[in-house]
Biopython code that builds the backbone (N, CA, C, O; Angstrom):
import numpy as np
from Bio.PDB.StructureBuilder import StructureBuilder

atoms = [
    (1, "UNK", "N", (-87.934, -48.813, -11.022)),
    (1, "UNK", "CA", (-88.955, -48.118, -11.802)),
    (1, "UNK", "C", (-88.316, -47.576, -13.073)),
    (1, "UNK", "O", (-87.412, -46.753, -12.931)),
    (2, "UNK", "N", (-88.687, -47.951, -14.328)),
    (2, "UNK", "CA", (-88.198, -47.819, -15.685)),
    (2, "UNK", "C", (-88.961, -46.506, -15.667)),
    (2, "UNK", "O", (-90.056, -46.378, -15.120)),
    (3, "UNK", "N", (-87.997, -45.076, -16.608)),
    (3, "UNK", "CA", (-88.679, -43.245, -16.633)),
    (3, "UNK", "C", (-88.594, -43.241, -18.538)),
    (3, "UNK", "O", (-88.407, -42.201, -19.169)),
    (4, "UNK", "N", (-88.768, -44.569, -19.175)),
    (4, "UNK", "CA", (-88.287, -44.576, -20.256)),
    (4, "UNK", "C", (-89.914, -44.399, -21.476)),
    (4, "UNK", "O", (-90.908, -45.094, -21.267)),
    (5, "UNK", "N", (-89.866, -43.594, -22.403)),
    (5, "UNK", "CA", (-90.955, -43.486, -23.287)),
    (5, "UNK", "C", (-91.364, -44.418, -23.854)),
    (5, "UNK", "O", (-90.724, -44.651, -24.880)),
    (6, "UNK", "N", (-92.615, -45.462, -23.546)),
    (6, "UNK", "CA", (-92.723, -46.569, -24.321)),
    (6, "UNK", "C", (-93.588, -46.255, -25.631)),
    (6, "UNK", "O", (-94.102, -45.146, -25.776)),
    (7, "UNK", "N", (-93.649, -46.695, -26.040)),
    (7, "UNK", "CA", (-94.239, -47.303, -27.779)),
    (7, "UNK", "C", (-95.819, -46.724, -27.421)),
    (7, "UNK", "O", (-96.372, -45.846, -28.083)),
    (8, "UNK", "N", (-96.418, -47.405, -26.237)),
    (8, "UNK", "CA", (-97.746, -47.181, -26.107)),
    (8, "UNK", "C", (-98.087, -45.724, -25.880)),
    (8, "UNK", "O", (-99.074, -45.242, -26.437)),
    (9, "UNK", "N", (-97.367, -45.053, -25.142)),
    (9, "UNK", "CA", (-97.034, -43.963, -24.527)),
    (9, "UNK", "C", (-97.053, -42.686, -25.522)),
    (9, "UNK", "O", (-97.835, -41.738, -25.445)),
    (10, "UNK", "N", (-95.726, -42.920, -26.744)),
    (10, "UNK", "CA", (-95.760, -41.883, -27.627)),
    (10, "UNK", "C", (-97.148, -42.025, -28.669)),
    (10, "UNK", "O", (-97.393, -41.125, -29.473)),
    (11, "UNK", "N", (-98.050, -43.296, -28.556)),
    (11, "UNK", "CA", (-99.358, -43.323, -29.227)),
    (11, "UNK", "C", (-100.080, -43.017, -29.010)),
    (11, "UNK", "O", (-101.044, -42.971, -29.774)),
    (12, "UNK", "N", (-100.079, -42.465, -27.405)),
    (12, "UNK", "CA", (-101.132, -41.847, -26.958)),
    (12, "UNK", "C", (-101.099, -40.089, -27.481)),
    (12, "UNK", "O", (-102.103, -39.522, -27.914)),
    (13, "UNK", "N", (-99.736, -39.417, -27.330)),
    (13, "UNK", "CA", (-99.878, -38.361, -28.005)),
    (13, "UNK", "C", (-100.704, -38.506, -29.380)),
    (13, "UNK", "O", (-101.428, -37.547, -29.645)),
    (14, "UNK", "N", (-100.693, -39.466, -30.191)),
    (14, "UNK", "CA", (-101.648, -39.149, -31.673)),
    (14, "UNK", "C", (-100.428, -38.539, -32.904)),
    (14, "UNK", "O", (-99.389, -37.904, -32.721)),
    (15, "UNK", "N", (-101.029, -39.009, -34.098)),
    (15, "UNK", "CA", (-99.948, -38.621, -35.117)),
    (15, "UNK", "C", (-99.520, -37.384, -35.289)),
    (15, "UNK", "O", (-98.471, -37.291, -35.927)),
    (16, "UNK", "N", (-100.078, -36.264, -34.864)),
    (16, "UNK", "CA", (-99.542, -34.906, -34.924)),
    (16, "UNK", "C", (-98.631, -34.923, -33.418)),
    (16, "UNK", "O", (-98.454, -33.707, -33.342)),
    (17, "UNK", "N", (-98.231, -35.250, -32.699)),
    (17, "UNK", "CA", (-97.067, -34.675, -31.510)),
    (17, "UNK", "C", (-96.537, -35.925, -31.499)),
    (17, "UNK", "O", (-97.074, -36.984, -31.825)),
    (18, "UNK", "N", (-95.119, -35.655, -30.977)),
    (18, "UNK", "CA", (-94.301, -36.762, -30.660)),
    (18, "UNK", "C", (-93.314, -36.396, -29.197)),
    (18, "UNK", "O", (-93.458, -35.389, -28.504)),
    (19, "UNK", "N", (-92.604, -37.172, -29.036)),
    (19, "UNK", "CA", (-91.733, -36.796, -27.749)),
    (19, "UNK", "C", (-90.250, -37.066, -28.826)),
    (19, "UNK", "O", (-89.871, -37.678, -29.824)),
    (20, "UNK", "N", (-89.679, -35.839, -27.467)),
    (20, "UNK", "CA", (-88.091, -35.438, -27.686)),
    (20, "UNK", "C", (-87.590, -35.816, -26.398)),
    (20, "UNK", "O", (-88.048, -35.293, -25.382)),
    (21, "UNK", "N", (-86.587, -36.779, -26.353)),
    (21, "UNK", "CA", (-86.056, -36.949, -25.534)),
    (21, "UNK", "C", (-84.603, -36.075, -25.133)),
    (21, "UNK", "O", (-83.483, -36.093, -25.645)),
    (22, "UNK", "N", (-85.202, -35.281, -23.929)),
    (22, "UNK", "CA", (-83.968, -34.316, -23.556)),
    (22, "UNK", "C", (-83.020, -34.262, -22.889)),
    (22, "UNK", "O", (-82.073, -33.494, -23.060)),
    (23, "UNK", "N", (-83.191, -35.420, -21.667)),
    (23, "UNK", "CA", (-82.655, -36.010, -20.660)),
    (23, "UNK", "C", (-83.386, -37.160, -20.340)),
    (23, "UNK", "O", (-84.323, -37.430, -21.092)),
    (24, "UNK", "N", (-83.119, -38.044, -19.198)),
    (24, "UNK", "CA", (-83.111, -39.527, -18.425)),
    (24, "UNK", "C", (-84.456, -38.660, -18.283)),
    (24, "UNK", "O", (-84.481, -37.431, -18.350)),
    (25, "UNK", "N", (-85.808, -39.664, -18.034)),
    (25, "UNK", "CA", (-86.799, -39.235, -17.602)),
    (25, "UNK", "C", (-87.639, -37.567, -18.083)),
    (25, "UNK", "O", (-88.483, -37.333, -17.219)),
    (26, "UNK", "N", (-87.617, -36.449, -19.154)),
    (26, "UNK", "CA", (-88.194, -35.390, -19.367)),
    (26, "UNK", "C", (-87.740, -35.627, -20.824)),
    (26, "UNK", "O", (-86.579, -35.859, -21.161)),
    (27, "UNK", "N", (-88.969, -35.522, -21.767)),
    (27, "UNK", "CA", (-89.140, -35.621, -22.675)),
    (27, "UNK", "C", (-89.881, -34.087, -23.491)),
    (27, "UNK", "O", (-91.003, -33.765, -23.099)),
    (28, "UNK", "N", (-89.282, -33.322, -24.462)),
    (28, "UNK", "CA", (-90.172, -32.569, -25.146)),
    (28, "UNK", "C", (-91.463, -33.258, -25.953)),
    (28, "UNK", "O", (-91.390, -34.377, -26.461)),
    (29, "UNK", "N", (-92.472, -32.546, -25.987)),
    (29, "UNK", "CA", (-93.845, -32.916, -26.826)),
    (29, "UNK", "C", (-93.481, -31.720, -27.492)),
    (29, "UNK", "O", (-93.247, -30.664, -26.905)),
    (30, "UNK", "N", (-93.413, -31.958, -29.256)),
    (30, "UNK", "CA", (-93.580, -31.338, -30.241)),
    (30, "UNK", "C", (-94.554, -31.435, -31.154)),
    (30, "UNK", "O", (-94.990, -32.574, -30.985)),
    (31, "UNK", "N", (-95.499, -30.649, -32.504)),
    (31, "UNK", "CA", (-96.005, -31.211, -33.160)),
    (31, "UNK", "C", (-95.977, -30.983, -34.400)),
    (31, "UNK", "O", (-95.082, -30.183, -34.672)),
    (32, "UNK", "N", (-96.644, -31.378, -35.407)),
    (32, "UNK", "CA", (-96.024, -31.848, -36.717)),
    (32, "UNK", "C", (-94.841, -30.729, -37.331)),
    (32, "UNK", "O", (-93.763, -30.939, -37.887)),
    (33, "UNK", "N", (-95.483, -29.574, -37.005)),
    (33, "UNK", "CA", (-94.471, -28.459, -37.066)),
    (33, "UNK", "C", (-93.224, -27.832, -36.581)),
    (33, "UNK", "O", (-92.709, -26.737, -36.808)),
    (34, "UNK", "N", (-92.934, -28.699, -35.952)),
    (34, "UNK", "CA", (-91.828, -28.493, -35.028)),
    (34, "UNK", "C", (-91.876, -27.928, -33.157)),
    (34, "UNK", "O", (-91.301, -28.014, -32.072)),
    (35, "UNK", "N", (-93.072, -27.323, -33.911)),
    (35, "UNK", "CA", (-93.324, -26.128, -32.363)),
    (35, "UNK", "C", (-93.619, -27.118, -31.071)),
    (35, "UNK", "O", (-94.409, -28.056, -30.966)),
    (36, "UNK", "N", (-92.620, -26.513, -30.068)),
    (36, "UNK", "CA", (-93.192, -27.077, -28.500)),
    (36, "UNK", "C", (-94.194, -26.882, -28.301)),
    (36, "UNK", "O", (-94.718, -25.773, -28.405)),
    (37, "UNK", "N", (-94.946, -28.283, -27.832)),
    (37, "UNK", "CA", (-96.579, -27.945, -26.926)),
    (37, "UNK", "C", (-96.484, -28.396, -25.539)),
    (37, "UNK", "O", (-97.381, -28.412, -24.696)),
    (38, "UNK", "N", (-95.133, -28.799, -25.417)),
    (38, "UNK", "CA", (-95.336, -28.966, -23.772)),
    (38, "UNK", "C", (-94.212, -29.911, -23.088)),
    (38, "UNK", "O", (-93.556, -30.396, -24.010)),
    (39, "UNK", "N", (-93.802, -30.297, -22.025)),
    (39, "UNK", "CA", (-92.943, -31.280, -21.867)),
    (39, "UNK", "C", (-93.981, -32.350, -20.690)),
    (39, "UNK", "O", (-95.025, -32.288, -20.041)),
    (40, "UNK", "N", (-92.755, -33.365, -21.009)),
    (40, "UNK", "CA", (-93.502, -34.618, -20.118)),
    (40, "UNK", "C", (-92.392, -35.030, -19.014)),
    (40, "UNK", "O", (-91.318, -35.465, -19.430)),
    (41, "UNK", "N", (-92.617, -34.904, -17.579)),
    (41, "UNK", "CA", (-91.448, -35.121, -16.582)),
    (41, "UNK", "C", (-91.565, -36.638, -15.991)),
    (41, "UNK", "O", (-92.693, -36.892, -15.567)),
    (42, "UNK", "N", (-90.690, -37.605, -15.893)),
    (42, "UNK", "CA", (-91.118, -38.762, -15.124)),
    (42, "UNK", "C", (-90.003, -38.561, -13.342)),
    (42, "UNK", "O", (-88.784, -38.497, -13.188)),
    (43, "UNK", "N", (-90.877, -38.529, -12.566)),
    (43, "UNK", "CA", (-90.277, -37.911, -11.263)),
    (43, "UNK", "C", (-90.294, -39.165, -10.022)),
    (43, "UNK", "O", (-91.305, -39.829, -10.254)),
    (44, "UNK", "N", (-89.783, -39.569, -9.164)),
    (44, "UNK", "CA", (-90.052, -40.464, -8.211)),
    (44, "UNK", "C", (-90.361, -40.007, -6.953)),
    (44, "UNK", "O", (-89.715, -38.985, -6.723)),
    (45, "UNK", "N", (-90.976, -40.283, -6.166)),
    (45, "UNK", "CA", (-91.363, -39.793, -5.044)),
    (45, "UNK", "C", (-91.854, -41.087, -3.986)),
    (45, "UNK", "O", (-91.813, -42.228, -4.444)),
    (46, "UNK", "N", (-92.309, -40.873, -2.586)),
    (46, "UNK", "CA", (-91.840, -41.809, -1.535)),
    (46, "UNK", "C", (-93.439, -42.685, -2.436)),
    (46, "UNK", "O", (-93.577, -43.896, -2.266)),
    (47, "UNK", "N", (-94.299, -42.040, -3.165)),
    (47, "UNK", "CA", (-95.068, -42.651, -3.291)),
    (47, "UNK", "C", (-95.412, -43.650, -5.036)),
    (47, "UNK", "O", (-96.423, -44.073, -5.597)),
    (48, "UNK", "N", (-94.262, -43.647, -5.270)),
    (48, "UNK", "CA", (-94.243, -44.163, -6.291)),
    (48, "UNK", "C", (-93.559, -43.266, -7.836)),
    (48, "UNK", "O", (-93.040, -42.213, -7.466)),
    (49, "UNK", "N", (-93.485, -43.408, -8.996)),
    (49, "UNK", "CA", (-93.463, -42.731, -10.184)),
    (49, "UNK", "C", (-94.545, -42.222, -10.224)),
    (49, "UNK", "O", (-95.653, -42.755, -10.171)),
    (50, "UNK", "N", (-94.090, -40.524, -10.379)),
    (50, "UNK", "CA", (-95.277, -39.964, -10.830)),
    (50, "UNK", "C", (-94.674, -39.141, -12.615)),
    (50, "UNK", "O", (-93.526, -38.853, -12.953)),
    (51, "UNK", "N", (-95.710, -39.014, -13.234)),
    (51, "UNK", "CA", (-95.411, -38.169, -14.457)),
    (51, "UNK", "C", (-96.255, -36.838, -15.057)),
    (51, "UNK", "O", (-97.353, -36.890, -15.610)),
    (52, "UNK", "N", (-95.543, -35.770, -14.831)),
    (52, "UNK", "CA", (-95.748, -34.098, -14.761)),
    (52, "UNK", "C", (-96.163, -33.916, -16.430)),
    (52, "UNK", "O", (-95.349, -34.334, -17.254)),
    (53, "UNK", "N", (-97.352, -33.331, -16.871)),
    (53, "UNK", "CA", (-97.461, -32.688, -17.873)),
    (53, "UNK", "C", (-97.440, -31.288, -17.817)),
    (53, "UNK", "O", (-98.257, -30.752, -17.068)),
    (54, "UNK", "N", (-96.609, -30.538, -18.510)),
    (54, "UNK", "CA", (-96.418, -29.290, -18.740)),
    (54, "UNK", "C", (-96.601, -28.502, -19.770)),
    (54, "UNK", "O", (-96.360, -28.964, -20.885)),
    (55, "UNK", "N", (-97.063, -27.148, -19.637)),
    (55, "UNK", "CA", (-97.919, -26.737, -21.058)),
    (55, "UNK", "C", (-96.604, -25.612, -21.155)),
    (55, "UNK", "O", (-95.894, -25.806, -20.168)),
    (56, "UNK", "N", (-96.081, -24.567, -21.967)),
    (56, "UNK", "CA", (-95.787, -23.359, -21.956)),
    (56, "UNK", "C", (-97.105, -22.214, -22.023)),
    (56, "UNK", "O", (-98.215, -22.314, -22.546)),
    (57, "UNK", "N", (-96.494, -21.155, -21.294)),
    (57, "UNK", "CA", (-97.373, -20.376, -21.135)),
    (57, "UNK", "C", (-96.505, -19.027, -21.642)),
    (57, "UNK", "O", (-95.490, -18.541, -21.143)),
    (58, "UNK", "N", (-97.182, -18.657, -22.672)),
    (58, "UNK", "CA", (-97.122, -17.657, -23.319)),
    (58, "UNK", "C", (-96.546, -15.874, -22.719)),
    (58, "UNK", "O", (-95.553, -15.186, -22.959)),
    (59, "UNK", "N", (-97.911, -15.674, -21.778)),
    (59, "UNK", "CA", (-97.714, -15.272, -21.506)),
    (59, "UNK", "C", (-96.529, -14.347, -20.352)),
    (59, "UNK", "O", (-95.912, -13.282, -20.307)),
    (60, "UNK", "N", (-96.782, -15.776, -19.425)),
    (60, "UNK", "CA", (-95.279, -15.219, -18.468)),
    (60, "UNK", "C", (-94.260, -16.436, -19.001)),
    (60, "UNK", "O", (-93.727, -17.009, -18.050)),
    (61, "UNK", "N", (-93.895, -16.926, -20.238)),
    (61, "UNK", "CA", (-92.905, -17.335, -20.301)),
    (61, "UNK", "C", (-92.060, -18.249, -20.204)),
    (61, "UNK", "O", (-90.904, -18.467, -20.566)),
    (62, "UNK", "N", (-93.347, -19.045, -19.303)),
    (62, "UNK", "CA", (-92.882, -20.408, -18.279)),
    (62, "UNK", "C", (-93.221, -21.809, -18.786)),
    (62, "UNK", "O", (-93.918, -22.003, -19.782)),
    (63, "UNK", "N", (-92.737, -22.674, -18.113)),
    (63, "UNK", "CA", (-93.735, -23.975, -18.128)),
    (63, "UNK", "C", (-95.168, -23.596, -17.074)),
    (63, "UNK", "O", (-95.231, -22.725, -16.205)),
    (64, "UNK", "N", (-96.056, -24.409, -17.432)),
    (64, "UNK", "CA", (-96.877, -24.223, -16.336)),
    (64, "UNK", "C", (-97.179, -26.034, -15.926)),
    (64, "UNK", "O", (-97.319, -26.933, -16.755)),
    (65, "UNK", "N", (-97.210, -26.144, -14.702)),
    (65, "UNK", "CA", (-97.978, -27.752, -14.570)),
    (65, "UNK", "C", (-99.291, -27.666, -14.658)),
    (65, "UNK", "O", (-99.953, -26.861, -14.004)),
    (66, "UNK", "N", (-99.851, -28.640, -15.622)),
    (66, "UNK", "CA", (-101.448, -28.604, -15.638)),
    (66, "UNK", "C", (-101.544, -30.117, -15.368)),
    (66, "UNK", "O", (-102.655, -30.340, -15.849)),
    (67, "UNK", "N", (-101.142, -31.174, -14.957)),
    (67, "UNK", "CA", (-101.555, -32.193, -13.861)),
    (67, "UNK", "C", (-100.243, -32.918, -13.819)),
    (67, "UNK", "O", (-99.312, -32.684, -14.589)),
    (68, "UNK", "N", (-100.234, -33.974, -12.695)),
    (68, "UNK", "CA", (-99.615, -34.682, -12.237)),
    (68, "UNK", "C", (-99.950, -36.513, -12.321)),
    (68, "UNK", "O", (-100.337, -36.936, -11.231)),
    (69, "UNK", "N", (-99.879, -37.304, -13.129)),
    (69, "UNK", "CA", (-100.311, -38.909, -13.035)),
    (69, "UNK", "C", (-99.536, -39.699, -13.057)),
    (69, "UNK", "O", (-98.367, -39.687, -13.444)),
    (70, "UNK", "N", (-100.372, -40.716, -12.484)),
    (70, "UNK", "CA", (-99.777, -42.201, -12.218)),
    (70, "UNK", "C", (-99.046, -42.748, -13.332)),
    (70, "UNK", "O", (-98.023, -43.374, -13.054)),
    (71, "UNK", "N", (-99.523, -42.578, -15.073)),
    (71, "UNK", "CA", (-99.048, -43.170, -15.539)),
    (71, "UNK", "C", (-98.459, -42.167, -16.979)),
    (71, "UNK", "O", (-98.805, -40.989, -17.065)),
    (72, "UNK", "N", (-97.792, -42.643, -17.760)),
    (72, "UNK", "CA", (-96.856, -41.377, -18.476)),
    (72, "UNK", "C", (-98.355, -41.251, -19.856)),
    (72, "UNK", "O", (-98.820, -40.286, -20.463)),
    (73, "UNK", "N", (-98.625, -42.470, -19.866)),
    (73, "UNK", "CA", (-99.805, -42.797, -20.740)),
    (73, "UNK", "C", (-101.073, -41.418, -20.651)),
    (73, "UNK", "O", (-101.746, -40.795, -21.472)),
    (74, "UNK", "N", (-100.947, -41.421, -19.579)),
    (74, "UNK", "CA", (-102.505, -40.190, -18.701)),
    (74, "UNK", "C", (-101.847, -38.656, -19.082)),
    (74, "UNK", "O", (-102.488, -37.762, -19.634)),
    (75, "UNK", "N", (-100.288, -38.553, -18.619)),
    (75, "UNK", "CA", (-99.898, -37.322, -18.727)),
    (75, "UNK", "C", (-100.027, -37.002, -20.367)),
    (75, "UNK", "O", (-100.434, -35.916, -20.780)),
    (76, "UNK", "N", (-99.689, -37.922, -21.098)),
    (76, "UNK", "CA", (-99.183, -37.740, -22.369)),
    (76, "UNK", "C", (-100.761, -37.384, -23.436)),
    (76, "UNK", "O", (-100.758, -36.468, -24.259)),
    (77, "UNK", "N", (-101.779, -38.132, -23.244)),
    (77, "UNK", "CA", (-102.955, -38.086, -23.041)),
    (77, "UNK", "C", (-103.452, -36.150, -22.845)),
    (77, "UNK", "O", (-103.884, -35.432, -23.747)),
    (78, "UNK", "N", (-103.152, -35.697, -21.167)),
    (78, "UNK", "CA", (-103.309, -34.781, -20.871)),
    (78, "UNK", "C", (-102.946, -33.730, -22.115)),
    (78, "UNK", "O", (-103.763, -33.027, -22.711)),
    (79, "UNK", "N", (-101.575, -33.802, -22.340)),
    (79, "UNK", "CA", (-100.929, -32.998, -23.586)),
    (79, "UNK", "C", (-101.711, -32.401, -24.771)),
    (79, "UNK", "O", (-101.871, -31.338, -25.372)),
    (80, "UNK", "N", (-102.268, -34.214, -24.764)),
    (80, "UNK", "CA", (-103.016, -34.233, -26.391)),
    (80, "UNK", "C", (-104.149, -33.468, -26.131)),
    (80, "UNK", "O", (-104.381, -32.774, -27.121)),
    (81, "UNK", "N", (-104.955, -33.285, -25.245)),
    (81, "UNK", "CA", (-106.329, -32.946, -25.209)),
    (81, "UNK", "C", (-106.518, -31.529, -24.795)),
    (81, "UNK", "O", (-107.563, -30.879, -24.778)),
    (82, "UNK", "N", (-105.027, -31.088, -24.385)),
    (82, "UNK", "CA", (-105.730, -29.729, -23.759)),
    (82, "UNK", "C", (-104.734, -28.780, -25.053)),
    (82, "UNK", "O", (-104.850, -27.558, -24.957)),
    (83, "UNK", "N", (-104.259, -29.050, -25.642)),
    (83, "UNK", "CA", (-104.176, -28.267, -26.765)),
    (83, "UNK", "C", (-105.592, -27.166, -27.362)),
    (83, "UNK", "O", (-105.459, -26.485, -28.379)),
]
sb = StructureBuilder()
sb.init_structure("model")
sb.init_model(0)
sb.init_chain("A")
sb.init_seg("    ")
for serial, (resi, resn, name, xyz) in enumerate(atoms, 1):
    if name == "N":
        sb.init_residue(resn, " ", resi, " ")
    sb.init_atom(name, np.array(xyz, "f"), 0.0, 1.0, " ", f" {name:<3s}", serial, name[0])
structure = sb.get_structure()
């Protein structure tokens, strides 16, 4: 199972965010401004690749998970829309 950012993938974020690659598989989402909007995790499990979208949360400080998908395309997607 390839955890690698494809072409289609960073198009789904849209011309304002892009991915930072931080390690093998977890990528920062930034946007035009530099500022973090979230990270993207690619994780394996007994049931296949799954890929974690994560928002920061302001308030306490954290990442927060706001879903879990099949494909990095959906998570990355997720990113874009819940801005």
């Amino acid at each position: 199972m390839t955890m690698t950012m494809t072409e289609q993938t960073a198009a789904a974020l849209g011309d304002a965010l892009r991915p930072v690659a931080v390690r093998r598989g977890l990528w920062r989402v930034v946007d035009a401004a530099g500022r973090i909007v979230g990270h993207l995790e690619a994780r394996d499990d007994e049931t296949g690749c799954r890929f974690i979208a994560r928002r920061f949360h302001a308030a306490s400080g954290r990442l927060r998970t706001i879903g879990e998908f099949w494909s990095a395309r959906e998570a990355a997607e997720c990113l874009r829309w819940s801005r």
